[in-house]
N, C-alpha and C positions, 0 to 999 in steps of 0.2 A: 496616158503614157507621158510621161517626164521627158523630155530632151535637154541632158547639160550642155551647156554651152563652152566650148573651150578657147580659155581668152587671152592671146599672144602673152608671151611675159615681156616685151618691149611694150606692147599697148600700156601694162601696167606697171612699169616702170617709167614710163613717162608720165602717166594719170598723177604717181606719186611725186613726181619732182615741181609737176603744176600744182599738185597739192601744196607743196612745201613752201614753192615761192608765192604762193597765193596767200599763204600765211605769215607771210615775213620772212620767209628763210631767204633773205637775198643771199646767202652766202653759201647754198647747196654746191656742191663741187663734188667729183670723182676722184678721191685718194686710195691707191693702191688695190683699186677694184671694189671699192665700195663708195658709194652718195652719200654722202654727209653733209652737214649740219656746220660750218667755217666753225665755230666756236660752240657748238652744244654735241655732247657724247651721247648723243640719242638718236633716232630718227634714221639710222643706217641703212642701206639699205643694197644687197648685193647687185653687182649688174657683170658681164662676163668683159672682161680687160685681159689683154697680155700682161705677164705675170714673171717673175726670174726665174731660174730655175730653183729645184729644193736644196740644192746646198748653199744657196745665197740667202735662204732665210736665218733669221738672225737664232744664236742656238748659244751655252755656253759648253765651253770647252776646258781642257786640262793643258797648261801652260805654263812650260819654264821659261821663266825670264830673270836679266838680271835690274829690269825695270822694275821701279817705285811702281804700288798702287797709286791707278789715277790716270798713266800712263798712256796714250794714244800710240798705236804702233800699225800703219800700214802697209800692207804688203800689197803694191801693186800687180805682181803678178803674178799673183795667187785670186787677187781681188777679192780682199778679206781687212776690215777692220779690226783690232782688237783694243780692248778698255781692259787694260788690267785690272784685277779685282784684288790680287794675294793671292797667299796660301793655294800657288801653284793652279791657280783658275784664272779666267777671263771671258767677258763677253765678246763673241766673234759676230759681225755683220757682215753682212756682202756690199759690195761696194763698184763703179762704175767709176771708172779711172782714165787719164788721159790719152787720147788714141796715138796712133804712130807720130813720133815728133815731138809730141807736147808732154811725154812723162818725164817725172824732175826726182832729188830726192833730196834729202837734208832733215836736219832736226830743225823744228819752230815753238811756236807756241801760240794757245788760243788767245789774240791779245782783243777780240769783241764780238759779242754774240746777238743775235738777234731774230727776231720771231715774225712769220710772212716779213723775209724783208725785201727792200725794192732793191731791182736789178738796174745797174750802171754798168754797162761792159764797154772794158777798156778801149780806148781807139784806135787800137791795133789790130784788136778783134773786128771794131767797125769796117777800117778799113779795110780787112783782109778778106773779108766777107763779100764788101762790096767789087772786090777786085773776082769775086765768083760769081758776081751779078747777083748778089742776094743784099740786100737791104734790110738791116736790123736797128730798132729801135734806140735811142739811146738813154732811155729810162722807160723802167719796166714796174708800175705800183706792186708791191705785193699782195700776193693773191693766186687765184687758179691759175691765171696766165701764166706765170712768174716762172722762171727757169728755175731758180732757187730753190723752190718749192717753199715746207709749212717753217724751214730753221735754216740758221745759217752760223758757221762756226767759224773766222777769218781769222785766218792764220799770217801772225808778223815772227818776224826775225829780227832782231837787232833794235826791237819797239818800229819797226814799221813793215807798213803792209804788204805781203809779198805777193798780193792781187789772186792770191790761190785763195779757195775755201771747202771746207766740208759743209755739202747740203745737201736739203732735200729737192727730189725732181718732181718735175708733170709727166714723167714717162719712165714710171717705175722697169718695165720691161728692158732696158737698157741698164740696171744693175747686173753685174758681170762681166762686163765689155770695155771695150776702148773707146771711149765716146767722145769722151768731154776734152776742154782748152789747156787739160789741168788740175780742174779740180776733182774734186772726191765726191762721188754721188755717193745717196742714200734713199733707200724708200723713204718716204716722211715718218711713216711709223716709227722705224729706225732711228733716225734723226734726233724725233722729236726725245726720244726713249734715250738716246747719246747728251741730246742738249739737258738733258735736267741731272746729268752727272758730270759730265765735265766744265769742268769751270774756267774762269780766265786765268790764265797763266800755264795752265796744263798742257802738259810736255809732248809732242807729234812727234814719232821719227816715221817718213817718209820715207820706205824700201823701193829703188828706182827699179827702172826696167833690166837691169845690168846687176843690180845688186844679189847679194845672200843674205834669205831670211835666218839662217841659221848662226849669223851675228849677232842678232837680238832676241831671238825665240827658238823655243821647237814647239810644237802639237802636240800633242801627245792624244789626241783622241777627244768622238766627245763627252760632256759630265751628260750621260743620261738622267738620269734624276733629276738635275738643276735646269736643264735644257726644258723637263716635262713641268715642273713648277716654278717656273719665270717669273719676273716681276718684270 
């Protein structure tokens, strides 16, 4: 008689992560509920993470604007991204937005962009932190740790830095919410999928907490079709 053995699925999700870094993978990490690979699209491997909900996954949609394709347009409280596309379409992501206090709005522009970048937070933020008895870093390498996450999109006004940014998190489950100092979160996937379309110079209008989206957009529902075959 045969006995199968049944083998936890953590035992062997850790088997494979020793695996990986036994091989060289020093860069294995946890992005958006899967073990990957820092820089190889291979080797994935599912593990159970909190997750956003399903309407903050990224989808496209049908969109009147009177916004140029290329267009960034956020809508903080809706907590939605959109990248104009044209011809009455756009991609929509979800997004993680600044908590009570710290939502802003205004038109800027992408003026640098950057890939795992390293975290410098302001000393305003130091201080404010530590005035909560918390203690934070004041540079952070990019990487797993990194608040920033896998991209990062710094947004100036006037040619300088207006200390806000679009990026990626280490705590995907916090897209949808009021979290952040400020800035604009994104799952990495997200992100990463944002950063290799928009470019530097590309126009942000920031929809504040008080504002109407119906100044810049309407919805109009989503492109099923285009939502099913994404790129």
């Amino acid at each position: 008689m045969t006995v199968k053995k049944l083998v936890s699925p953590l035992l062997v999700v850790t088997l494979l992560m020793v695996s990986l870094f036994a091989s060289g993978a020093a860069h294995a990490f946890v992005r958006d509920g899967t073990l990957a690979r820092q820089d190889v699209g291979t080797d994935i491997i599912t593990v159970a993470t909190k997750r956003p909900k399903p309407q903050f996954m990224r989808k496209k949609v049908r969109l009147d604007t009177k916004e140029r394709p290329g267009t960034i347009i956020i809508d903080t409280n809706r907590k939605f991204l959109y990248f104009v596309e044209g011809n009455g379409r756009a991609t929509r992501y979800g997004v993680g937005v600044g908590r009570e206090g710290f939502g802003w709005a205004g038109t800027v522009k992408v003026g640098r962009k950057a890939e795992w970048p390293d975290w410098r937070p302001p000393a305003t933020m130091i201080a404010r932190e530590r005035r909560k008895g918390r203690k934070i870093p004041s540079f952070v390498a990019g990487g797993i740790n990194n608040p920033l996450g896998a991209r990062a999109l710094y947004l100036h006004r006037g040619g300088r830095d207006t200390i806000y940014r679009i990026h990626g998190t280490n705590q995907p489950w916090t897209i949808g919410q009021n979290m952040s100092s400020g800035c604009i979160r994104m799952m990495n996937k997200d992100v990463e999928h944002l950063y290799r379309r928009a470019s530097i110079g590309t126009k942000v209008i920031v929809i504040g907490p008080s504002g109407k989206s119906s100044r810049y957009y309407n919805e109009r529902g989503i492109d099923i079709l285009a939502t099913l075959f994404r790129n």
